[in-house]
N, C-alpha and C positions, 0 to 999 in steps of 0.2 A: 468251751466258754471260760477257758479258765482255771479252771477247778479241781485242787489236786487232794487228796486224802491216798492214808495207808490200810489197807485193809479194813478188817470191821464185816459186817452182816449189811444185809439189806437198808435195815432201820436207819442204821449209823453213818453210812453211804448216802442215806435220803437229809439226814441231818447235815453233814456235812455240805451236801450240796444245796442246801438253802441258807444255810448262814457261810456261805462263799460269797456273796453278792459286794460289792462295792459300791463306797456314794456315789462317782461318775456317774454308774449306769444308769442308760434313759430308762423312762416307763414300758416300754416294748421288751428290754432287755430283760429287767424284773417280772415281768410276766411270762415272758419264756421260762426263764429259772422255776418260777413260781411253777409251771406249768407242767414241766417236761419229763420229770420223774413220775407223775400220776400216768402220765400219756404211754410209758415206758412201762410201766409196769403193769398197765392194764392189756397194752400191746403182747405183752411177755405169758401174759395168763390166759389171754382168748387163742395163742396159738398153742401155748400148753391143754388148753383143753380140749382145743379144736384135733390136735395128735392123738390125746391117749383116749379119749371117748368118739373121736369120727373119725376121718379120713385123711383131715390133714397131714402135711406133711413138715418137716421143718424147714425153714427158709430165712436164714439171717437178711436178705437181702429183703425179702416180702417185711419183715419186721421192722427194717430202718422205712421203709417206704408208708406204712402204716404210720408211722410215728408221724414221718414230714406232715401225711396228709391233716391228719389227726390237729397240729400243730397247727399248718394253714387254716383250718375249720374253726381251731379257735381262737388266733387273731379276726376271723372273719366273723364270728359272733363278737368280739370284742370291739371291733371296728368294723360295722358294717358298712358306712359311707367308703371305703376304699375297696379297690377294685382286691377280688380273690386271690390269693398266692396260691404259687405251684406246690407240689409235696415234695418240693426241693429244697433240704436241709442248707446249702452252700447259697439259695438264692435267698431262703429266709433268713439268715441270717445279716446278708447283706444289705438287705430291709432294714433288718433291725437295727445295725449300727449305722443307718441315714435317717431314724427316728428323729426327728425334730416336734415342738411343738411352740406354736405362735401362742405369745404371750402379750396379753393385751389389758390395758391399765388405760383406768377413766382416772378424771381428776374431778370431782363435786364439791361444790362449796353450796351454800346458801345463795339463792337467787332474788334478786331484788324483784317487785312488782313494774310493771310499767309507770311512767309517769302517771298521777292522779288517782295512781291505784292506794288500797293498804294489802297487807297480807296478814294474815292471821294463820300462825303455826298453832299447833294442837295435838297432844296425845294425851294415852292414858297409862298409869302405870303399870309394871305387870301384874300388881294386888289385885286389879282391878276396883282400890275404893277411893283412886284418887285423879282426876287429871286439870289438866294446866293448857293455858293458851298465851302467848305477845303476840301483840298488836306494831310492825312495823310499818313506815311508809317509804315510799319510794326512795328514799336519799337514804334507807337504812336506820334511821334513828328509833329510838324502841318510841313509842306511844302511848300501851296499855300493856299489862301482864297481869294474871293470877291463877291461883290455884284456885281448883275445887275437889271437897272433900266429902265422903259420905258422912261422915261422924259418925251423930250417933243416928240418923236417917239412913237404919239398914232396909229402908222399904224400896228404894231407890234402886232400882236396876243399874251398870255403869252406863248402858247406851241412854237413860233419862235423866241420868247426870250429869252424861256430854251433850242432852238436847239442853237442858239450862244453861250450861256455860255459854253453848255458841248462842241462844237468845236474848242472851247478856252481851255479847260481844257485838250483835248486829241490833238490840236496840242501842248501844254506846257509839255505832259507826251513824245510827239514824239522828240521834241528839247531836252530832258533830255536823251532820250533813254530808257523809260519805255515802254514797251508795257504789263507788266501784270497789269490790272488796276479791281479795284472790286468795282462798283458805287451799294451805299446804299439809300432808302431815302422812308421816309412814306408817300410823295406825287407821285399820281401811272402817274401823267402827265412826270413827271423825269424820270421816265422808260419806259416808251412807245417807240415803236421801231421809230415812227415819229421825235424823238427828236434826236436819237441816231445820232450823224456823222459817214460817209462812212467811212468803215477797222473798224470799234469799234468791241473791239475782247472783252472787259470785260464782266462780268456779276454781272444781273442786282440782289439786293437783296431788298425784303419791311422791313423795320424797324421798330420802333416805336416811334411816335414823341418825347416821353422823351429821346431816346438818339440819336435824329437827331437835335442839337440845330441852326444847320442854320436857325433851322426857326426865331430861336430868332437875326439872326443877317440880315436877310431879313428886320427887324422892324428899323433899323438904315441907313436903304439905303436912300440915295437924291436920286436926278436927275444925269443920266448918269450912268457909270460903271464904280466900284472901287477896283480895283488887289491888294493881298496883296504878296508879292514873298516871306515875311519873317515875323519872328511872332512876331517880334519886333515892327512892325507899325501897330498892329491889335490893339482894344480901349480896353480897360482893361476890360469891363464890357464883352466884347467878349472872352478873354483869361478864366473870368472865368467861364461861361459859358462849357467853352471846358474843365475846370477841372470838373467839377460837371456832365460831362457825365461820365466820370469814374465810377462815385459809384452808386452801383446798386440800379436802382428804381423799387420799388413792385406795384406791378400790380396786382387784383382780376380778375380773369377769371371765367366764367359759372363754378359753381359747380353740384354736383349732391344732390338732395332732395330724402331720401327715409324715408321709416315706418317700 
């Protein structure tokens, strides 16, 4: 694999050969390396003792062939979706350097509601004594925003101080005469049917915190609760926040590793 040193003990040898690795190497290859010295020296002590306390016999060859299998056993606990390798050193290795892995990238932005819809994003922060909701409509423009804050009302549980926001939010959608309403938000406390106010006909959707930035505006709340009706008195650093959910953010998701 590569890997050269001058003498030295055991220890130094085991050293060596793990800070030999290179950036190149795929993840198979680093887990071999990672691997192969324990496999080796545990291989080394069960035939030493299997000789001088029983019957065995010595067998360099028995030893390489323990290792291979040894090796195949534990890419196969590592990767058990793929089929078993042989306890063949020259075949595993030939695996290993066809290691690839599929690399797979979403793109997420902020999603508008259907026409005649609103959306209402929603979380809470991670204090847990404060959270926040906007009110968009279908063409995107903001409509409503505010925080809410425990103060000094430490009686208030946070799940019954996100039940107040959202029945502030859907009696403000009832005075407008909205009833189709579509509540977003990557906090699962916001959608729990406990928070929901009575008649809530919306539905409920999980998002992703990069384009749920209430959360970011949960971080500027005092004490008390603060309504925005219009998006002329929201703080600037909030406005842009609400532009930067627009553009889509890339995200890596589990891909698949194959040979």
């Amino acid at each position: 694999m590569g890997v050269r040193w001058n003498g030295g003990g055991i220890m130094q040898r085991c050293f060596d050969w793990w800070k030999g690795g290179v950036a190149r190497e795929n993840r198979l290859i680093k887990f071999l390396r990672d691997m192969l010295p324990i496999v080796i020296m545990w291989e080394l002590w069960t035939q030493y003792t299997s000789c001088k306390y029983g019957k065995g016999k010595k067998s360099v060859a028995n030893v390489i062939f323990k290792v291979g299998k040894g090796m195949a056993e534990c890419i196969h606990r590592r990767w058990p979706q793929w089929d078993a390798l042989p306890p063949n050193w020259t075949v595993i290795m030939k695996k290993a350097r066809g290691f690839g892995c599929q690399r797979i990238t979403v793109a997420v932005c902020w999603e508008k509601p259907p026409r005649g819809y609103v959306k209402i994003n929603c979380a809470a922060n991670m204090r847990g004594d404060t959270c926040g909701y906007f009110v968009r409509n279908s063409g995107g423009q903001l409509c409503a925003a505010g925080v809410y804050s425990r103060g000094e009302l430490f009686d208030l549980t946070l799940q019954e101080l996100i039940a107040v926001m959202l029945k502030d939010c859907w009696d403000w959608c009832a005075l407008k005469g909205i009833d189709r309403v579509v509540i977003g938000s990557n906090d699962i406390e916001c959608l729990s049917d406990e928070v929901l106010p009575q008649g809530w006909s919306g539905a409920g959707r999980r998002c992703k915190e990069k384009v749920n930035c209430v959360v970011e505006c949960c971080r500027w709340g005092g004490g008390g609760n603060v309504s925005f009706l219009k998006g002329g008195g929201l703080p600037r650093s909030f406005t842009h926040l609400l532009a930067l959910e627009g553009l889509p953010q890339f995200l890596f998701v589990p891909g698949h590793d194959h040979v």
